[in-house]
C-alpha positions as CSV (number, residue, x, y, z in Angstrom):
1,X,-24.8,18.4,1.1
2,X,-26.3,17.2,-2.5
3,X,-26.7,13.1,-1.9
4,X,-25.0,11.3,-4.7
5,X,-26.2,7.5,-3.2
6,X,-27.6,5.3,-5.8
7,X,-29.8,2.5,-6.0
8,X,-28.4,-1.0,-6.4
9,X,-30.5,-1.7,-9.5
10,X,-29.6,1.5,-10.6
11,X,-25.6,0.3,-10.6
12,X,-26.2,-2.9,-11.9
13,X,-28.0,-1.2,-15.2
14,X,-25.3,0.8,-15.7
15,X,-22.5,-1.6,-15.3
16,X,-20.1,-1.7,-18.1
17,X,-16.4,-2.7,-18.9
18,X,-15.1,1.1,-17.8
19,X,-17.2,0.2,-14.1
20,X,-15.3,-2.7,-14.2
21,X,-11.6,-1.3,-14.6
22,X,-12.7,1.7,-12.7
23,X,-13.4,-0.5,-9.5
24,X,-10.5,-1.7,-9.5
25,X,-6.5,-0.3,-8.2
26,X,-3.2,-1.4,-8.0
27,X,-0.7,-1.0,-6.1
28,X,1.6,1.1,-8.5
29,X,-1.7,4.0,-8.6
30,X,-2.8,3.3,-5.1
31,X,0.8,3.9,-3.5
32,X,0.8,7.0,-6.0
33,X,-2.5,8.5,-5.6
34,X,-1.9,8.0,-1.2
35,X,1.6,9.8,-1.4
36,X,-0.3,12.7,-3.1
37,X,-2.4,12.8,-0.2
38,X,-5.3,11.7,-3.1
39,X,-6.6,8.8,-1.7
40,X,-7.9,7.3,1.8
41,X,-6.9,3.5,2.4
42,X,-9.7,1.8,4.5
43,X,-8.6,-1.4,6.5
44,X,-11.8,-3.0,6.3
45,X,-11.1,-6.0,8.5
46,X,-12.4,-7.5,11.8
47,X,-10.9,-5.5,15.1
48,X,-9.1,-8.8,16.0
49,X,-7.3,-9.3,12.5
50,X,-5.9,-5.8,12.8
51,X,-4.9,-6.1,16.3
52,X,-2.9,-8.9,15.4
53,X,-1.2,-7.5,12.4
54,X,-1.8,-3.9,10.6
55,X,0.6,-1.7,8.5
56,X,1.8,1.5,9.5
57,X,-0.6,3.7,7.2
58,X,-4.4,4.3,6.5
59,X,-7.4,3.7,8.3
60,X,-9.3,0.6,10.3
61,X,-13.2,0.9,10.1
62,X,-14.1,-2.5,9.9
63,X,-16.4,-4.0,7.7
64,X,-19.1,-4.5,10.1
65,X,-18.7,-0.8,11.5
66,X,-19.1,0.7,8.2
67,X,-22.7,2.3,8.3
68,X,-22.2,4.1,11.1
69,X,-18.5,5.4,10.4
70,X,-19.3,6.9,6.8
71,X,-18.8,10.4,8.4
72,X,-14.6,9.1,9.0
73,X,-14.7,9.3,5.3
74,X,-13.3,12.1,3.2
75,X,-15.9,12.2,0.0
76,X,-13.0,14.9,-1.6
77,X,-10.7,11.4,-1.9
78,X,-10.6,8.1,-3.7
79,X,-11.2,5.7,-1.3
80,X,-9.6,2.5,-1.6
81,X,-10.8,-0.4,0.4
82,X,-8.1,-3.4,1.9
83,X,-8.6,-7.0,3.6
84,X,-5.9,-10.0,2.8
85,X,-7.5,-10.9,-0.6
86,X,-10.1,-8.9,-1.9
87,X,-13.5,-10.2,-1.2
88,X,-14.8,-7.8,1.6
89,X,-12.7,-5.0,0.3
90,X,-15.3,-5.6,-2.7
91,X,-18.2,-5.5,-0.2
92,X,-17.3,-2.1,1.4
93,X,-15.9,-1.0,-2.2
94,X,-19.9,-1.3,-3.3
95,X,-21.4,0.2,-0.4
96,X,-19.5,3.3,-0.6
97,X,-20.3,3.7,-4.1
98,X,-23.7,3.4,-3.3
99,X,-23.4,6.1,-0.8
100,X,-21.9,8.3,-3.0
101,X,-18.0,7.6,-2.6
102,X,-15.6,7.4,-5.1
103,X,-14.6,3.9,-3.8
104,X,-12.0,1.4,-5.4
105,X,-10.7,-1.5,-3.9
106,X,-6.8,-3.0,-3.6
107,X,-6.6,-5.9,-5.9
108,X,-3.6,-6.9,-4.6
109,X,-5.0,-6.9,-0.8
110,X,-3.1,-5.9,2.2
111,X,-1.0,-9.2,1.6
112,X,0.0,-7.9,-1.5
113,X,0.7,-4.6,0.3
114,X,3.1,-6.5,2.7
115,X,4.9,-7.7,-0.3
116,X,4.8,-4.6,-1.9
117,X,7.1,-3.0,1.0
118,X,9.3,-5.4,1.4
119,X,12.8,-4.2,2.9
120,X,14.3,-0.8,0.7
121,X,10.8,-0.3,-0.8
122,X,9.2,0.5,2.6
123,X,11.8,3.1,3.6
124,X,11.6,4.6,0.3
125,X,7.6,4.4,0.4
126,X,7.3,5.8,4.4
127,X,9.5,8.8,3.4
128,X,7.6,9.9,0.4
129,X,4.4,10.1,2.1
130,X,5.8,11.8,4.9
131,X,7.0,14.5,2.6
């Protein structure tokens, strides 16, 4: 398998405004691209956050767990990244684009998921990506 990794450095020279969209998804593309069976949703947070409360969908591999789960990851996908907010979505979002992922993470965070399937919409949204 040809290793697409980069260095830091590396990622930081070639930042630009496209990097910076391009890191980034929605909810509107996310929920799209994960119905399409396009995209892998990482729950990045501790085991005892998503013990407590989890939605019915993606994948946990905590943040911490990372290095040694890359091999849970399907290179073939976009992989979007979740916690609450943002900030360690971010984290895992960089590290798997170091490692050769085509990693984005959830601006909206798995709160804004919650919202996001609200009632109707989540009965709408669970039938659609279960075909």
């Amino acid at each position: 398998m040809k290793d697409y990794s980069i260095s830091f450095d590396k990622y930081l020279k070639d930042f630009d405004y496209q990097e910076r969209k391009d890191m980034k998804i929605q909810l509107p593309e996310f929920f799209e691209l994960y119905a399409k069976g396009e995209a892998q949703l990482i729950d990045i947070r501790f085991n005892e956050e998503y013990e407590a409360w989890h939605i019915g969908f993606g994948d946990h591999i905590p943040l911490n767990e990372l290095p040694e789960r890359l091999s849970e990851i399907d290179k073939s996908k976009t992989i979007v990244t979740m916690c609450p907010h943002y900030d360690r979505a971010e984290i895992a979002r960089l590290y798997l684009k170091l490692n050769g992922f085509n990693a984005r993470y959830l601006t909206n965070g798995l709160l804004g998921v919650v919202e996001g399937l609200r009632g109707d919409k989540a009965r709408d949204y669970i039938q659609k990506i279960k075909g």
